[in-house]
C-alpha positions, 0 to 999 in steps of 0.5 A: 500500500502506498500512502506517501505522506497521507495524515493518519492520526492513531489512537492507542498507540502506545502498545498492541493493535495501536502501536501495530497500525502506526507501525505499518502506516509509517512503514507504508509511507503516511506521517503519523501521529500517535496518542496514547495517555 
């Protein structure tokens, strides 16, 4: 998939299905931000 600097905002991001998502749509080429409190 190609998402060159496509936004993503994910939530829960710190670990499990959040911090996996945020991983694959960096390594896919979007600019991420994570949140997580």
């Amino acid at each position: 998939m190609d998402l060159w600097a496509c936004p993503a905002v994910v939530t829960g991001a710190a670990s499990g299905l959040g911090a996996e998502t945020a991983r694959y749509l960096a390594e896919a080429g979007a600019k991420v931000a994570v949140i997580d409190i």
